[in-house]
matplotlib code that plots the C-alpha trace (Angstrom):
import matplotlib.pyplot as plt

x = [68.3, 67.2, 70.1, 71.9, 69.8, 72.0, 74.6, 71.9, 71.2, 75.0, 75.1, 72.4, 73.6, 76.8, 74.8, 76.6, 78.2, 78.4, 81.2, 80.3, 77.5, 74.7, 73.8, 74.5, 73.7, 71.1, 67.9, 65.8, 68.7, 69.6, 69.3, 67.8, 68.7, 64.6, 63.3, 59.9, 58.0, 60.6, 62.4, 65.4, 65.2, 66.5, 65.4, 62.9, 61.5, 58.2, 55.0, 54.7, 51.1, 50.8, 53.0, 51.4, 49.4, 50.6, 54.1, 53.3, 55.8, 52.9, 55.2, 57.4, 54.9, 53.0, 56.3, 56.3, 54.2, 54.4, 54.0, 56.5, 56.9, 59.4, 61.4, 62.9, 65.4, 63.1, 63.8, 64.0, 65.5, 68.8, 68.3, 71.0, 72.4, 74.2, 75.9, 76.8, 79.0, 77.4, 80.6, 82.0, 85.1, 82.8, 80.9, 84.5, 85.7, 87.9, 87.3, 84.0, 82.4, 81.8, 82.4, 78.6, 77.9, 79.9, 78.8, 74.9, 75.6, 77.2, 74.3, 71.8, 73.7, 74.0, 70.5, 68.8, 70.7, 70.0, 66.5, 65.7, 66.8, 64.3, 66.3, 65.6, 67.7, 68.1, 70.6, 72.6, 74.0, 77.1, 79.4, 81.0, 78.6, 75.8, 73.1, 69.6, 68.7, 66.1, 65.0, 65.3, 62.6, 61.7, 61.0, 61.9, 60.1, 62.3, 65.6, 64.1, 63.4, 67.1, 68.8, 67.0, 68.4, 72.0, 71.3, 70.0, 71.1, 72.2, 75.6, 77.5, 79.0, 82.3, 82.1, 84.9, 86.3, 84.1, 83.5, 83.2, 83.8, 80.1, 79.1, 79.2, 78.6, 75.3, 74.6, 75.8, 72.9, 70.2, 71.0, 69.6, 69.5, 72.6, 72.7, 75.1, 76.4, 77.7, 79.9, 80.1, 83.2, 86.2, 87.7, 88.7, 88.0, 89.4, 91.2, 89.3, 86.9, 89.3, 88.1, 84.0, 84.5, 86.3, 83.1, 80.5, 82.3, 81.7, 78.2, 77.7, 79.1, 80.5, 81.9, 83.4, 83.6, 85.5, 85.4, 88.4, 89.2, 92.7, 93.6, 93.3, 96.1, 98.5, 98.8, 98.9, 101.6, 99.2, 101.4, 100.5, 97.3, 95.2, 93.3, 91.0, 89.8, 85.8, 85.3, 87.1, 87.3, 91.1, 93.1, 96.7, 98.5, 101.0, 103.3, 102.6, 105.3, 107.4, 108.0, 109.7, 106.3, 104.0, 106.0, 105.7, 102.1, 101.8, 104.0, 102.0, 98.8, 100.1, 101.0, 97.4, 95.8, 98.6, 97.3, 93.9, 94.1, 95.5, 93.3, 90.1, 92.1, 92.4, 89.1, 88.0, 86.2, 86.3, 87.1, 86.1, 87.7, 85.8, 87.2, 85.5, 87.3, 86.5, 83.0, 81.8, 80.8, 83.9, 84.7, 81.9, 81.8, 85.5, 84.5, 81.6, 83.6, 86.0, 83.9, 82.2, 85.7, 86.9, 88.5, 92.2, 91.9, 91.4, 93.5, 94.3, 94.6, 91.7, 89.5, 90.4]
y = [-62.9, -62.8, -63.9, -60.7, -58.5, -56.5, -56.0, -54.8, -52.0, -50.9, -51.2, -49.2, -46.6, -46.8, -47.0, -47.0, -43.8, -43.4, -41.5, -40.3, -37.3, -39.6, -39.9, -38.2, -41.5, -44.6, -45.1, -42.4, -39.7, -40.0, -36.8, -36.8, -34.3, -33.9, -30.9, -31.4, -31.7, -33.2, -32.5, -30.7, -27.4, -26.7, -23.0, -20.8, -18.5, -17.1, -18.9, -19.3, -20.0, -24.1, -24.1, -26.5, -24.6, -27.1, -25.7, -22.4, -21.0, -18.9, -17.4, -16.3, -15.0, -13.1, -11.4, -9.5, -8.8, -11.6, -15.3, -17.7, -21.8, -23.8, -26.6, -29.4, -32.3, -35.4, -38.3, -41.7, -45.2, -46.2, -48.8, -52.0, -54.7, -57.8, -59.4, -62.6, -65.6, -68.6, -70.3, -73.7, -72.1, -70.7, -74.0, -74.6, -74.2, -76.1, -73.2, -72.4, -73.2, -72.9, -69.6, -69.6, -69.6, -66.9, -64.7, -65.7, -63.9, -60.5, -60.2, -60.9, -58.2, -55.9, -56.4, -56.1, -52.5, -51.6, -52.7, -51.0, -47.7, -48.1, -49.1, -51.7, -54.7, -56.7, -59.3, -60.6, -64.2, -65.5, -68.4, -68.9, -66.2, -64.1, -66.1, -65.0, -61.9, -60.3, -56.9, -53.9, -54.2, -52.8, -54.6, -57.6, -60.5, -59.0, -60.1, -63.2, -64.2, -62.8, -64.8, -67.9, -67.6, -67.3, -70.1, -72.7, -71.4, -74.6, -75.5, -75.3, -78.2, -77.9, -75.6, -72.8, -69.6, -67.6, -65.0, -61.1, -59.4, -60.2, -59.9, -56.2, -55.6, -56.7, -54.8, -52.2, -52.7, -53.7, -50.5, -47.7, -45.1, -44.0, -47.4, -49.3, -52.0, -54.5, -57.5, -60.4, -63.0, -64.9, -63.2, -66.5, -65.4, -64.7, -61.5, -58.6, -57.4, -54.0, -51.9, -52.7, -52.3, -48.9, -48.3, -49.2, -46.8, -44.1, -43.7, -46.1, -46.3, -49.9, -51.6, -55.2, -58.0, -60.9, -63.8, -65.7, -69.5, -69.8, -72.3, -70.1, -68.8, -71.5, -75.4, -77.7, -80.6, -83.3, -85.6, -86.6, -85.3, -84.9, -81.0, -80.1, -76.9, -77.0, -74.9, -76.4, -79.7, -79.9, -82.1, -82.0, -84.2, -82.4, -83.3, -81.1, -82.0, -80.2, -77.1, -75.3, -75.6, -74.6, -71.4, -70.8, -71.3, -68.7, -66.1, -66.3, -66.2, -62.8, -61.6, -62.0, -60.5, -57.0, -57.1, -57.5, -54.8, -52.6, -53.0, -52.2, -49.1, -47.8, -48.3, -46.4, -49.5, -49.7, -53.6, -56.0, -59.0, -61.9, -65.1, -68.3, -68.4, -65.1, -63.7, -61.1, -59.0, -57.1, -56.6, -55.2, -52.4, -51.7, -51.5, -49.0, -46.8, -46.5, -45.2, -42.7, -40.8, -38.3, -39.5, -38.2, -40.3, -43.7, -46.2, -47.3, -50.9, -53.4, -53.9, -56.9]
z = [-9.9, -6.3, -4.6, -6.4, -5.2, -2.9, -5.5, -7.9, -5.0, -5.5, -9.0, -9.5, -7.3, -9.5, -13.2, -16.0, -17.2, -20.9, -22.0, -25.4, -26.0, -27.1, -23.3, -19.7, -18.0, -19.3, -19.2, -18.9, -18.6, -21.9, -23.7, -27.0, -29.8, -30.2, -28.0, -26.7, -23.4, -21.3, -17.5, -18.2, -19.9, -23.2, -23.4, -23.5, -26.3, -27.9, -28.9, -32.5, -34.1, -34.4, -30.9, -27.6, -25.4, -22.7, -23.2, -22.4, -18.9, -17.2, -15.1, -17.5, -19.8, -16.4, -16.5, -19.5, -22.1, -24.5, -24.2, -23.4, -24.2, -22.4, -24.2, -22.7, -23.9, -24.6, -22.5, -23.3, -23.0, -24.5, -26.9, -26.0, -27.9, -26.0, -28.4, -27.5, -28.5, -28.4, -30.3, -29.5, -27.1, -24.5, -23.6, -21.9, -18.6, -16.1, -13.0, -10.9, -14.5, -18.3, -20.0, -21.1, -17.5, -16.8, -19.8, -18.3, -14.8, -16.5, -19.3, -16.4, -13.9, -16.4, -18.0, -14.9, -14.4, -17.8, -17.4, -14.3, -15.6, -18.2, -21.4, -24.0, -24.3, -27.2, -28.2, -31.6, -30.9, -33.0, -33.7, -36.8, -38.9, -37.1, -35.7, -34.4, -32.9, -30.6, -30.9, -28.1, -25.6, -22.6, -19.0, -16.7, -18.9, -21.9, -20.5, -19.2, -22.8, -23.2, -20.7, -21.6, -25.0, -23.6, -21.7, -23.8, -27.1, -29.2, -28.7, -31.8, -33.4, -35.1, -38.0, -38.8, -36.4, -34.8, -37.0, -34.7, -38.0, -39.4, -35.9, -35.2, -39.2, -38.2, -35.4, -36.8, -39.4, -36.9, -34.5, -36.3, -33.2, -31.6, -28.9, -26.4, -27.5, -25.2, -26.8, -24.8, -25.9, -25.0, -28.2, -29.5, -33.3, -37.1, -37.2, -38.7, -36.5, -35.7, -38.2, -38.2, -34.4, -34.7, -37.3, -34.3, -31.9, -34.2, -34.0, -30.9, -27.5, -27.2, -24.4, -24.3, -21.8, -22.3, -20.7, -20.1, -18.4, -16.8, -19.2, -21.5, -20.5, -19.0, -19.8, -16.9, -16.2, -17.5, -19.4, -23.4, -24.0, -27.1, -27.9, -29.8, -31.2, -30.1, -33.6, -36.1, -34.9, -35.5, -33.3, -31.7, -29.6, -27.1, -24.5, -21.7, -19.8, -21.8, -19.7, -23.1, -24.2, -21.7, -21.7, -25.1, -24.5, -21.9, -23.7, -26.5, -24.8, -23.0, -26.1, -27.5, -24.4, -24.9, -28.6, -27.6, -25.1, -27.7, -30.4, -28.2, -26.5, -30.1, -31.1, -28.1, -26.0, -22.6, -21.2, -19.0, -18.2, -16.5, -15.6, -14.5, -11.6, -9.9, -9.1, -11.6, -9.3, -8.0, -11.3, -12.3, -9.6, -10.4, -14.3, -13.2, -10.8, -13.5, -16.2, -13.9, -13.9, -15.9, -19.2, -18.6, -15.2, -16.6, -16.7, -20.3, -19.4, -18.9, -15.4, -14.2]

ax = plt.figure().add_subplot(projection="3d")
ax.plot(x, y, z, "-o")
ax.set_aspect("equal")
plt.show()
């Protein structure tokens, strides 16, 4: 992370704004719904018997004639979830490198943001069904544990779609305080996941970064060639020669990513598209300058 360390300065200096009333910014700006001993006040009224003596405002109280306790909004760290697929599709890449790779650098950018504002990050892998998972902690050996998970978590051998739906059904589960939950995908996977994801956003804010190859996209000029889905296993030989093809190919890959687009505007999530062949950086800051502006002044599209 060292070699990032001036673009952690600026990210910082950006944060991450979240949008929805569970927080004015992370870490320890989020405002709780508990009142306590905490920076910014809440309000003040009269001691009651059983009250704090610490909470007592002295110079309110010297004021009048009757004795005053101050109450603040409790402070504390955001609780977030990475959730991360692990499938076959994103140990892939023909670019700069493999879709893992790529998904390594943002969880590690953004962890060390999260981090440093004093959140807890935790992490729910997934392939075809919900894999392991690592519980919200606090502090920079925490999301060295993380980030050596997303690194040499066990590639996964053929075995069925990837499977998003039971994904966020189980963070949803696992996240039992109002959280941000960051998914982390190519968003190669089973339809379904619209509605539990519309679900998560009720009661969390949730953001989504997808991580994308250009062949995803487009199929090169590379003669008779044989593919083969890295999930399923299933195999198909294709002339890409054929232009009539190729442009099929890229229609209907456009087509997914206006859908995809779609589905996450209605379900309220912000997106962020990474490729693994541009930096993640610029991205990133664009993604953060975005959310720090008012809502009727976004852009409804994704940050590319």
């Amino acid at each position: 992370m060292r070699r990032h360390e001036p673009t952690l300065r600026l990210l910082r200096r950006l944060r991450w704004t979240v949008r929805r009333p569970l927080a004015t910014y992370l870490g320890g700006d989020e405002r709780s719904l508990v009142r306590g001993a905490g920076v910014e006040l809440a309000e003040m009224r009269e001691y009651q018997p059983g009250d704090d003596v610490r909470l007592i405002d002295w110079n309110t109280s010297a004021r009048g004639d009757r004795v005053y306790v101050r109450e603040a909004f409790v402070e504390r760290g955001l609780d977030v979830f990475f959730v991360v697929d692990v499938s076959g599709s994103v140990d892939w890449g023909t670019a700069a490198c493999l879709k893992r790779d790529r998904a390594l650098e943002a969880v590690g950018l953004v962890g060390d943001l999260l981090i440093h504002q004093g959140n807890r990050v935790g992490a729910l892998f997934f392939a075809n069904k919900p894999l392991d998972a690592l519980p919200p902690t606090t502090g920079q050996n925490a999301l060295l544990r993380l980030l050596d998970r997303v690194k040499h978590q066990p590639r996964q051998a053929p075995s069925g779609p990837t499977d998003l739906t039971a994904a966020l059904e189980r963070v949803g589960a696992l996240a039992r305080r109002r959280s941000l939950v960051i998914v982390v995908s190519d968003f190669l996977a089973a339809d379904g996941w619209e509605t539990p994801m519309k679900r998560l956003a009720v009661r969390h804010e949730v953001a989504a970064v997808r991580v994308v190859d250009p062949r995803d996209g487009e199929i090169p000029d590379v003669g008779v060639v044989t593919f083969e889905d890295p999930e399923t296993g299933a195999q198909l030989v294709v002339d890409t020669g054929d232009a009539k093809l190729r442009e099929r190919f890229r229609e209907a890959a456009l087509a997914k990513d206006t859908v995809l687009a779609a589905t996450l505007r209605r379900s309220g999530v912000p997106l962020l598209r990474l490729s693994t062949d541009a930096d993640v950086v610029p991205a990133l800051v664009a993604f953060l300058r975005e959310q720090r502006r008012p809502a009727a002044g976004r852009s409804s599209g994704p940050v590319a």
